[in-house]
C-alpha positions in Angstrom: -68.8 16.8 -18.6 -67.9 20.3 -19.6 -63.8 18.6 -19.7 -65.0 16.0 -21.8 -66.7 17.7 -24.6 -63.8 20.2 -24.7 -61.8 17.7 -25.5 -64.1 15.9 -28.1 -64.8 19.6 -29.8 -60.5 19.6 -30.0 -60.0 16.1 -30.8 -62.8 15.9 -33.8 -61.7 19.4 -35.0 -57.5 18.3 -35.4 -58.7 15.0 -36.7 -61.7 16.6 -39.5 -59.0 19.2 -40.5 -57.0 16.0 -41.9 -56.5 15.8 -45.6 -56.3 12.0 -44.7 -59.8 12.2 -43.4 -61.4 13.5 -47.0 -59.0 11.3 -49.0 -60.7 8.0 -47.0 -64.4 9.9 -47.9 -63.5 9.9 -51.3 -61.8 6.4 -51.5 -65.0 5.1 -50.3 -67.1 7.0 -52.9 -65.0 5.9 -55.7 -65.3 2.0 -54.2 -69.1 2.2 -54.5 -69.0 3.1 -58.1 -66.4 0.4 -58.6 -68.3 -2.2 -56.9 -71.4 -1.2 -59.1 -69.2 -1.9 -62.0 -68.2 -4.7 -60.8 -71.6 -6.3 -60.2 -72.1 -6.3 -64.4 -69.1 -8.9 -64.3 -70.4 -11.6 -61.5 -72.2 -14.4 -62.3 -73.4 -14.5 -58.7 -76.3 -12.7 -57.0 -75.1 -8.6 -57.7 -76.8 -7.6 -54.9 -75.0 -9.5 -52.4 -71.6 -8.7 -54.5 -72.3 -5.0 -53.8 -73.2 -5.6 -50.1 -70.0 -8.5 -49.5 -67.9 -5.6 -51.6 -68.8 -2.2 -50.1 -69.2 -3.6 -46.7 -65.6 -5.0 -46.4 -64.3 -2.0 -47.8 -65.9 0.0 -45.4 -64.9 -2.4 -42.4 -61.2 -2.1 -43.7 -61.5 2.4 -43.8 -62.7 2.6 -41.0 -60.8 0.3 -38.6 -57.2 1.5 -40.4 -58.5 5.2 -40.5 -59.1 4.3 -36.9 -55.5 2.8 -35.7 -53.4 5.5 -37.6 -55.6 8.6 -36.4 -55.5 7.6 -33.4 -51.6 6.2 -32.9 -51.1 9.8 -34.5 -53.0 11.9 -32.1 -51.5 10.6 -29.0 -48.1 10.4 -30.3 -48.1 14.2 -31.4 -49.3 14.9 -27.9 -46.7 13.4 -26.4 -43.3 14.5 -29.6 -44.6 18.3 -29.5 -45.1 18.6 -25.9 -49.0 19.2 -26.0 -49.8 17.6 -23.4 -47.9 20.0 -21.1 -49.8 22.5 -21.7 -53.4 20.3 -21.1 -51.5 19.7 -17.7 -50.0 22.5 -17.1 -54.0 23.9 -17.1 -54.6 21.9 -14.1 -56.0 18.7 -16.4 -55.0 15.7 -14.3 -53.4 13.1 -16.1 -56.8 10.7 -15.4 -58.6 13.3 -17.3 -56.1 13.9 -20.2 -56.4 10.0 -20.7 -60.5 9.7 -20.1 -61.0 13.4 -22.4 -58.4 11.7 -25.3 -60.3 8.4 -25.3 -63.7 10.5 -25.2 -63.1 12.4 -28.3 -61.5 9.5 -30.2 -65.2 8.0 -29.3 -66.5 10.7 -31.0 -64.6 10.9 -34.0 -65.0 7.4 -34.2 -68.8 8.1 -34.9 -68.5 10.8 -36.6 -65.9 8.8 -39.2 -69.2 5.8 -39.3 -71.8 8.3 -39.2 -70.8 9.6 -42.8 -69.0 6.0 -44.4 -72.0 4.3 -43.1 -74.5 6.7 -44.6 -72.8 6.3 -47.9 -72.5 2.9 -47.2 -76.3 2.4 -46.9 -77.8 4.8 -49.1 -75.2 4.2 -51.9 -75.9 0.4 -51.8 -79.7 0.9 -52.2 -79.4 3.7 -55.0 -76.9 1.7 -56.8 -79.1 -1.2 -56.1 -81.9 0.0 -57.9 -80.1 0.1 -61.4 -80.1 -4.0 -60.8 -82.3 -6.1 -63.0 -85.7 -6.6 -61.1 -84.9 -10.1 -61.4 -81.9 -9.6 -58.7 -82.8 -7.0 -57.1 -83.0 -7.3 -53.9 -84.7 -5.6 -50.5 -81.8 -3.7 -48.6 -83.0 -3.2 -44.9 -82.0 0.5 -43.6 -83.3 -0.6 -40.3 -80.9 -3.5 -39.9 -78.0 -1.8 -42.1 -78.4 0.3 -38.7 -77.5 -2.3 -36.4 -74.7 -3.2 -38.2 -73.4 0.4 -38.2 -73.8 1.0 -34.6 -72.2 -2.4 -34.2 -68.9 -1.1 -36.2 -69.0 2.1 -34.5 -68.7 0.4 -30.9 -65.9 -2.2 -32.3 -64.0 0.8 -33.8 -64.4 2.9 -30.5 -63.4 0.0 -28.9 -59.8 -0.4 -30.6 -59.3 3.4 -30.6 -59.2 2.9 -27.2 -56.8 -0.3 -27.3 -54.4 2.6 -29.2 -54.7 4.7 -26.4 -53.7 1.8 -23.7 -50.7 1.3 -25.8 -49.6 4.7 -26.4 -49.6 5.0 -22.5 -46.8 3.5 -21.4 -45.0 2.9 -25.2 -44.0 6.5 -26.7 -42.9 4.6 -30.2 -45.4 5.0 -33.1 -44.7 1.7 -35.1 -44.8 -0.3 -32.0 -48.0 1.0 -31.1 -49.6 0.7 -34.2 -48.2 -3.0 -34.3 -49.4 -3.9 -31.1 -53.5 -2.6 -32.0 -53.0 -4.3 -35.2 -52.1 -7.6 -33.6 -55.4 -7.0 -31.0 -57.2 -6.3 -33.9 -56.7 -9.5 -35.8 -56.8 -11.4 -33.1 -59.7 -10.3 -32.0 -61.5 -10.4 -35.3 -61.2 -14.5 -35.2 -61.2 -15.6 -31.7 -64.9 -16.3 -31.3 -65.2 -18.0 -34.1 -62.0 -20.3 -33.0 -63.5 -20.7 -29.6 -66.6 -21.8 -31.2 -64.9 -24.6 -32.8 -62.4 -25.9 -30.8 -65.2 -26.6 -28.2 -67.3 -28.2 -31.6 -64.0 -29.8 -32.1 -62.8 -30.4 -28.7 -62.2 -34.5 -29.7 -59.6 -33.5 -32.4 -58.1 -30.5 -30.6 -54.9 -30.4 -28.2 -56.6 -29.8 -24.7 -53.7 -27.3 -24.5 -54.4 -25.6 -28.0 -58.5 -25.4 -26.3 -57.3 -23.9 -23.3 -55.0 -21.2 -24.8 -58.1 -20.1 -27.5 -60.2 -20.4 -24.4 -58.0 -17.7 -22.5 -58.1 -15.9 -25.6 -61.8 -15.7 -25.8 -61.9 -13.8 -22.4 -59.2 -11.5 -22.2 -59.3 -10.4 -26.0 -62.1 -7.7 -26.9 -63.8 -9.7 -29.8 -64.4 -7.2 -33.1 -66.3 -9.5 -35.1 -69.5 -8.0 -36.3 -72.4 -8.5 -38.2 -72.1 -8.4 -41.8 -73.9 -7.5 -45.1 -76.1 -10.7 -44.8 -77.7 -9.0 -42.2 -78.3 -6.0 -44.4 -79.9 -8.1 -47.1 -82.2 -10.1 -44.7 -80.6 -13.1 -45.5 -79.8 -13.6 -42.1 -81.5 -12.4 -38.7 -80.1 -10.3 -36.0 -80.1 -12.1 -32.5 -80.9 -9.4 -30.2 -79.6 -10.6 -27.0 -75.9 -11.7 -28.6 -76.1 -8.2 -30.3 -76.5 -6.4 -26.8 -74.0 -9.1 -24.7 -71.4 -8.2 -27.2 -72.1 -4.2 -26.9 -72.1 -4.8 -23.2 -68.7 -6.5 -23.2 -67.2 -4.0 -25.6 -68.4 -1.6 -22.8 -66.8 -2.9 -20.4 -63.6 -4.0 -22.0 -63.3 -0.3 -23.2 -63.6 1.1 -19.5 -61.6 -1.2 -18.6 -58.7 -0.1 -20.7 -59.2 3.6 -19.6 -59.2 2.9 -16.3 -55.9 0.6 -16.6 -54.2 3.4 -18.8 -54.8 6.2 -16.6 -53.5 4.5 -14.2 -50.1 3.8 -16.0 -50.3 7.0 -17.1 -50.5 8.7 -14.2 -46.5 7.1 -13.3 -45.7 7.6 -16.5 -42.3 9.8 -17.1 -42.9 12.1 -20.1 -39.3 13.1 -22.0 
């Protein structure tokens, strides 16, 4: 344990210290006042505009802050030879890959933690200079499920860098290759869902492939600002399945990479 929060003290420190890291603070900032703007201009309901707006933005910072942060921290470790002096400490090369992936964790939340909070809190302020007439209720409670939801799905592909960057050593390719597992895995349940709806008009061999899909791809579809709003309820047990298979997939890729790792030759 001691190992562990070592490296998430060293991890969140390097990655804090970022310029990058304040520059995405501040995007954000600046895309809740735009979005407030923008509200003035819609002839829909503004509340859900701010919501749909400032919730997609903050989906899209935090999963790209995610992918280059992490690419970046691995790849370092491995150009500029930090990693032999972690293992030249006695750190196994197990441990390296479990502390890494433990940090990144952290950071992760830490990166949600403060987007999230200006997420929520910036929504309802800026909700209240609405009209009465469109205002709406935001729920904190359930704007909190849908945080800790994002937080697991952006642990989760921090962790599908880290798989990557164990047995690749380039830093496009890596990036590419969590990009593709993101998108992918952003759509896949709701293509499984409908090729089985579907299943008359669909290829049995296009149904089979999204099947496969569906059970080897970690799924980072999430709940969304309609949840926020109370426009639409949160089903408890699909909430927890899904955290439970992020779980798993996640320990799953640590285990695997360590493993690869371990036979790994460093140059």
């Amino acid at each position: 344990m001691g190992m562990l929060m070592g490296f998430a003290y060293i991890t969140l420190k390097e990655n804090v210290r970022r310029r990058s890291f304040y520059g995405v603070v501040l995007a954000y900032l600046l895309t809740l006042v735009f979005s407030r703007i923008l509200t003035e201009f819609s002839l829909q309901d503004p509340s859900k505009v701010l919501l749909d707006f400032t919730h997609t933005f903050l989906t899209f910072l935090v999963f790209l802050s995610v992918l280059f942060i992490t690419t970046d921290t691995f790849s370092k470790d491995i150009e500029k030879k930090g990693v032999y002096l972690i293992l030249a400490k006695g750190v196994s090369r197990e441990s390296y890959v479990l502390g890494r992936s433990f940090g990144l964790v952290v950071f992760s939340l830490v990166l949600v933690l403060i987007l999230g909070t200006i997420f929520l809190f910036g929504s309802w302020l800026l909700n209240l200079l609405s009209l009465g007439v469109f205002r709406k209720e935001i729920h904190i409670g359930a704007g909190l499920l849908v945080l800790l939801s994002l937080w697991v799905k952006a642990s989760l592909i921090s962790l599908v860098v880290v798989f990557f960057s164990t047995f690749m050593s380039n830093f496009f390719l890596v990036f590419l290759a969590s990009v593709v597992v993101l998108m992918a895995g952003s759509s896949i349940e709701n293509l499984y869902y409908f090729v089985h709806l579907e299943e008359d008009r669909i290829s049995p061999v296009i149904r089979y492939l999204i099947t496969f899909m569906f059970y080897t791809l970690p799924s980072f579809s999430s709940h969304g600002p309609d949840v926020v709003l109370g426009i639409e309820g949160v089903d408890l047990d699909h909430f927890a399945l899904d955290l439970l298979k992020a779980v798993l997939y996640g320990g799953f890729l640590v285990t695997i990479g360590s493993l690869i790792f371990r036979r790994r030759e460093i140059a």
